[in-house]
C-alpha angles and dihedrals in degrees: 000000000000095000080053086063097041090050092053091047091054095044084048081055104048091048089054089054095042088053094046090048089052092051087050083244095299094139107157088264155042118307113258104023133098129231130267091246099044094082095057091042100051082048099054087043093053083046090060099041082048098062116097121244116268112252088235087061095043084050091051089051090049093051102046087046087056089055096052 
């Protein structure tokens, strides 16, 4: 699960690249730092990534492999 995450955090990154490419890197704000709010936001996300799936889901996704 974790490579999931780590696959999820690089595309995050490239889009923000891209995007930056495409703005000619005129983000809002000096280049190289993040902004206030990025922190707080990368955390939430990795707290979220972090939960563990609920056993009704398990159970769904056992159910629908069952039917494959």
């Amino acid at each position: 699960m974790k490579s999931d995450k780590n696959k999820v955090g690089k595309d995050c990154s490239d889009n923000a690249e891209l995007s930056s490419q495409q703005t000619g890197g005129k983000s809002g704000h000096r280049t190289g730092q993040k902004p206030e709010w990025a922190n707080g936001l990368r955390q939430l996300y990795d707290s979220v990534v972090e939960e563990p799936l609920p056993d009704s889901f398990k159970d769904l996704l056992a159910r629908l492999d069952d039917k494959s």
